[in-house]
C-alpha angles and dihedrals in degrees: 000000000000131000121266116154137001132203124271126208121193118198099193110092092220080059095041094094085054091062110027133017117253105283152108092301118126101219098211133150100350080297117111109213115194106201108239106274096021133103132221132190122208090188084127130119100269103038112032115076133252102223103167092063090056084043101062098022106035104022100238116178104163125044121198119195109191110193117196103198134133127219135062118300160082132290124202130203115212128192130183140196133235083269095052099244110146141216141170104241097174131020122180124162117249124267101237102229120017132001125010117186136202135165142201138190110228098164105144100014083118097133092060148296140133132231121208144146148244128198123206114200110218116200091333137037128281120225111193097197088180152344137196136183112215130188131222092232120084132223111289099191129029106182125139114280117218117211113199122184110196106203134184121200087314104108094149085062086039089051109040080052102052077052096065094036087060102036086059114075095194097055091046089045084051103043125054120204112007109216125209105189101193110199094164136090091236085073109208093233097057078055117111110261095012084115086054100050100037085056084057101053089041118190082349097090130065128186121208124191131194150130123306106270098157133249092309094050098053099030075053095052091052091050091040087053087052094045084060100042115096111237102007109124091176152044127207102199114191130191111238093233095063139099115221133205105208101219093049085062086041079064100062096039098058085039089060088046099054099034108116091235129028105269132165116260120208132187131221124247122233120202100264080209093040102041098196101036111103125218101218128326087222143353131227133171103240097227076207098081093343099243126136127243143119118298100258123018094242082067085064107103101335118188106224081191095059088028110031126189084263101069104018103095094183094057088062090073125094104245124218129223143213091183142309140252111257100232077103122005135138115215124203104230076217097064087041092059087045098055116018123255122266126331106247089253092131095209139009127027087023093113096041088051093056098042089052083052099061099041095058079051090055089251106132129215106227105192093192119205110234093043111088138114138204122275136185098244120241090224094093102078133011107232088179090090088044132072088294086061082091090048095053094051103036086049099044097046082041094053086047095057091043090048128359110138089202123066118267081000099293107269089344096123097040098055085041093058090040080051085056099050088043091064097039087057082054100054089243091138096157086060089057113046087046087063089049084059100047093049088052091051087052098058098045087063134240108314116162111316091163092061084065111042090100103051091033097101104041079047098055098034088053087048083065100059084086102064118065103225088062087077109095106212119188135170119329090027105106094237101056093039091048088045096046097046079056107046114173114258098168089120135248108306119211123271104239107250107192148034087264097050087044088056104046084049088056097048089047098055088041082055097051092050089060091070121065123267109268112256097271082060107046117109101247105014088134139238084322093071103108131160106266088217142001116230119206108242097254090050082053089087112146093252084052095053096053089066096066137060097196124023139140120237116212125221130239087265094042088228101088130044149161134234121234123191130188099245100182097188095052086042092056091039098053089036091057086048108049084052087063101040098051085045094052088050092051101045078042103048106108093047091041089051100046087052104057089030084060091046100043096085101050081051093056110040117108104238077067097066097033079070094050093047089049096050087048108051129134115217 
C-alpha cells in the first residue's frame, strides 16, 4: 500500500470546519482529543478522502486508513456514493496505544463518493496523534517535481511561502528545486527574513528576475525551467498571494505520481479572508456564451463551514474539469512537450487556454479535492471596468477562436456587446473603448504579441488618462468631500428580471442620453462641477448607474472613488462602434479563427518564449 493522504490538523477556529466535524474534539497542538464518552467526524475537506478520484484516475481498488491514537474506543469507516448517501463499511476497536487499520474496496466508486472515520471514546479520552489513507497501487512516475512560485511586487506573501515550504521535510523530500520568478520592483530578496529562509532551502532555491511579462509570462517561465531540467516530469506552479499547507500540495504531487496517464492536477482555492469558503469545486468553459465558471452556479463559493461534506450532496460527485485556475496546478512536462506552454496573454483566460489545450489533446484537467490553498479572493474589486478590462475581452475572444465547439462561440458576441451597452449606460467609457482595442486587435491577427507584454500595462493605464473616471479622489479632494456628504439614499432598485425589463432599461437609457448631461456633469463647468451622490460599490449595479448623470463611485475600503459623468456624445460614438466591431468579428469569424488557429502554436513553443525571456531579463 502506498501513501496518499495524511491527516491535517488546523489550529485556528475559523479553519477548524475545514479539519473535524462539529463535535466534542479539543483541536491542540496538530493533535485531535475526543473527550471519554464523546464522538467526533473527520468527514470534512481536508481529512476525509476523495476516493472516487483514486478510483477513475489512478485505479484504486483498495483503500487503507492507518490511525495512530491512544485511549479506549471505536473507530468507524464511512464511505459515500456520488449522491452522498452514506454507509460504515468497517468498524475495529482501537488499538489503545499505536496503529489501527481498516480497509475498504472502492473499486468502481468512480462517479463519486468519500471515505472517512469517526471515533467514538469510550470511559477516557481518545488522542488521535495522526492519521493517513493509502492506496494499493503504487507510484507510476518518479520523476523531479519542480515547484515555481510566479510573484509580483508581493514578497511578504513570496516569503511567508518559501517559509512553509522549508519548514516541511516531505515536501522538500518530494519536490526538487523550488523556483521564485520575481517580475515586480519590491524584489523578494531585499524582504525581511528572505536571507533566513533562503539559508534554509539551500541550493534548493533559485530566484529569477525579469521583466513583467504577466501571469503567462512568469507561470511560463516556471514550465519552460522544468522543460530544461533533466529528470523533472512535472511542475508545480503557485500564485504569490496565497497560504499553503504543505501536506494539501503533497497531495497533488503523489496524485500525479500515481495517475495512470500523465493529467493535470489542480488544486481548489480557499478565501484567504474566509478561510472555509471555496472558490469553485471545479471550473468549466459554458460552449453556450464561452465563459468559465463552475458547472453549476451553487458550486460557485460554497462555505464547507455553513455546508459541510455531510449534508452537501453535490459535493459527493466526482467533478469534472476544463482546466483550472493557476493559482495550484501541477503540469506533466509530457503534456507540456505535447502541446506548447501558455499563450503570451499576460493575464486572464491564460490558464483556461492552456487547459483546453490540453483536453482536445486528450490531456485531462483533475481538480482534486484536499489540495487547495488559500487565496486572496478576486471579489474585492472589478477590474473588468480597469486597465485588465482589454485583457478580458482580447483573451476571451482569443480562447474562442482557438477553441469554441459551437459556430461564432455560441452567444459569445451578443452578450459581449450587451456587456458593452451595459457599461456605456453606466458611464464606464475606458472599459469600452479597451474592448474596442482588443476587438480590433483581434481582427488584425496574431502579430507579435509576445514583442509587447512588457510594455502592455504603462501603455493601457496611460490610454486611460483620457477618460475622466480613470482619476481616484479620496478625502480632502473636493469631489469626493462634496459626493460623500451627499450618499444616495434613493433605495435598492430591481434587477431587471426579463427580456422585457432588460429592453425598457435600455430605451430609457437611450432616451436619457438624447438630452444634454446636467451641469455636474458637463465637461468644463468649472471648479463648481461636483457629483450630485455617492453610491456605495455594490449600489453601483449597471441598472443603478443608468439613473445618474454624476455620481461618485466608492471604492471596497469607502475611502477612495471615481467620478462618473453621462457624457452623451462618447456614449453614441463607442456604441456605434462596438456594433461594428462585434459585427466585423462575426461576418469575420472562420478566417479570424484560421488565422490565429495557424499562429497559436509558434506563440506558444517554447523556443519562442526562451527569446522573450532572454530580451527581458533582469542582471
Amino acid at each position: 500500500m502506498h501513501l496518499a493522504q495524511q491527516l491535517v490538523v488546523l489550529d485556528p477556529p475559523d479553519r477548524r470546519a475545514l479539519c473535524v466535524e462539529d463535535g466534542p474534539a479539543v483541536v491542540d497542538d496538530g493533535r485531535v482529543l475526543v473527550p471519554a464518552g464523546g464522538t467526533q467526524g473527520f468527514a470534512t475537506y481536508f481529512n476525509a478522502f476523495p476516493a472516487s478520484y483514486w478510483v477513475r484516475w489512478a485505479g484504486v481498488a483498495t483503500v487503507r486508513l492507518e490511525l495512530e491514537s491512544t485511549g479506549p474506543g471505536t473507530v468507524r469507516l464511512v464511505r459515500s456514493d456520488a449522491r452522498g448517501v452514506a454507509a460504515v463499511v468497517a468498524t475495529s476497536a482501537l488499538a489503545g496505544t499505536g496503529a489501527t487499520v481498516l480497509e475498504a474496496a472502492v473499486a468502481g466508486a468512480g462517479d463519486g463518493g468519500w471515505l472517512w472515520f469517526e471515533i467514538e471514546a469510550a470511559d477516557a479520552d481518545v488522542v488521535v496523534a495522526g492519521a493517513q489513507w493509502l492506496v494499493d497501487v503504487a507510484p507510476r512516475r518518479s520523476g523531479e517535481v519542480f515547484l515555481s512560485i510566479t510573484t509580483m511586487d508581493k514578497p511578504e506573501f513570496c516569503v511567508a511561502t518559501l517559509r512553509r515550504l522549508a519548514a516541511s521535510e516531505a515536501l522538500r523530500a518530494a519536490v526538487g528545486t523550488v523556483l521564485v520568478v520575481d517580475q515586480g520592483s519590491r524584489r523578494v530578496v531585499d524582504h525581511p527574513g528572505f536571507d533566513e529562509v533562503a539559508a534554509a532551502l539551500g541550493t534548493q532555491l533559485r530566484i529569477v528576475e525579469q521583466d513583467n511579462l504577466g501571469g503567462s509570462g512568469g507561470f511560463t517561465r516556471g514550465m519552460l525551467e522544468a522543460l530544461d531540467r533533466d529528470g523533472a516530469d512535472a511542475v508545480l506552479i503557485l500564485d504569490d498571494d496565497v497560504e499553503v499547507e504543505p501536506e494539501a500540495l503533497l497531495r497533488a504531487v503523489r496524485f500525479h505520481q500515481a495517475a495512470r496517464t500523465p493529467v493535470v492536477v489542480g488544486g481548489h482555492m480557499l478565501d484567504l479572508h474566509r478561510p472555509t469558503v471555496l472558490n469553485s469545486f471545479s471550473e468549466v468553459v459554458h460552449e453556450r456564451g464561452f465563459q468559465w465558471g463552475p458547472p453549476r452556479m451553487e458550486q460557485q463559493w460554497h462555505d464547507l463551514g455553513a455546508g459541510p461534506l455531510r449534508s452537501t450532496p453535490w459535493l459527493h460527485e466526482r467533478g469534472e474539469s476544463d482546466f483550472n485556475g493557476w493559482w495550484m496546478c501541477l503540469l506533466p512536462t509530457t503534456v507540456l512537450r505535447d502541446i506548447g506552454l501558455s499563450q503570451p496573454m499576460f493575464l486572464k483566460w491564460d490558464d483556461a487556454e492552456l487547459g483546453l489545450r490540453a483536453r482536445d489533446a486528450g490531456h485531462p484537467t483533475v481538480t482534486l479535492p484536499g489540495a487547495a490553498l488559500w487565496h486572496v479572493a478576486w471579489t474585492d474589486k472589478d477590474d473588468t471596468v480597469e486597465w485588465q478590462a482589454y485583457l478580458h475581452v482580447r483573451n476571451r475572444v482569443l480562447a474562442a477562436l482557438l477553441h469554441a465547439r459551437r459556430p461564432r462561440g455560441g452567444l459569445l458576441l451578443p452578450s459581449l456587446l450587451a456587456t458593452d451597452l451595459k457599461l456605456l449606460l453606466s458611464m464606464r467609457y475606458y472599459a469600452v473603448d479597451l474592448h474596442l482595442r482588443a476587438l480590433r486587435e483581434i481582427l488584425d491577427g496574431p502579430g507579435d504579441l509576445h514583442a509587447g507584454l512588457a510594455g502592455l500595462v504603462p501603455e493601457l493605464r496611460a490610454h486611460g488618462a483620457a477618460f475622466a473616471e480613470t482619476t481616484t479622489y479620496r478625502a480632502g479632494d473636493a469631489p469626493f468631500d462634496a459626493a460623500a456628504a451627499r450618499p444616495w439614499t434613493g433605495g435598492e432598485r430591481p434587477k431587471p428580471a426579463g427580456a422585457g425589463a432588460l429592453a425598457g432599461l435600455a430605451l430609457r437609457g437611450l432616451a436619457r442620453h438624447l438630452r444634454p448631461a446636467g451641469r455636474g456633469a458637463r465637461p468644463g463647468a468649472g471648479s463648481s462641477a461636483k457629483p450630485r451622490h455617492a453610491l456605495r460599490r455594490e449600489q453601483a449595479t449597471w441598472w443603478e448607474l443608468p439613473h445618474h448623470d454624476s455620481v461618485l463611485v466608492l471604492g471596497a475600503d469607502g475611502a477612495s472613488g471615481v467620478w462618473l459623468r453621462r457624457r452623451p456624445r462618447t456614449f453614441f460614438r463607442l456604441a456605434a462602434a462596438s456594433v461594428v466591431a462585434h459585427l466585423r468579428l462575426a461576418v469575420r469569424w472562420t478566417a479570424v479563427s484560421a488565422r490565429w488557429r495557424e499562429a497559436a502554436p509558434e506563440l506558444a513553443a517554447p523556443e519562442t518564449w526562451r527569446a522573450t525571456f532572454a530580451r527581458h531579463a533582469r542582471h
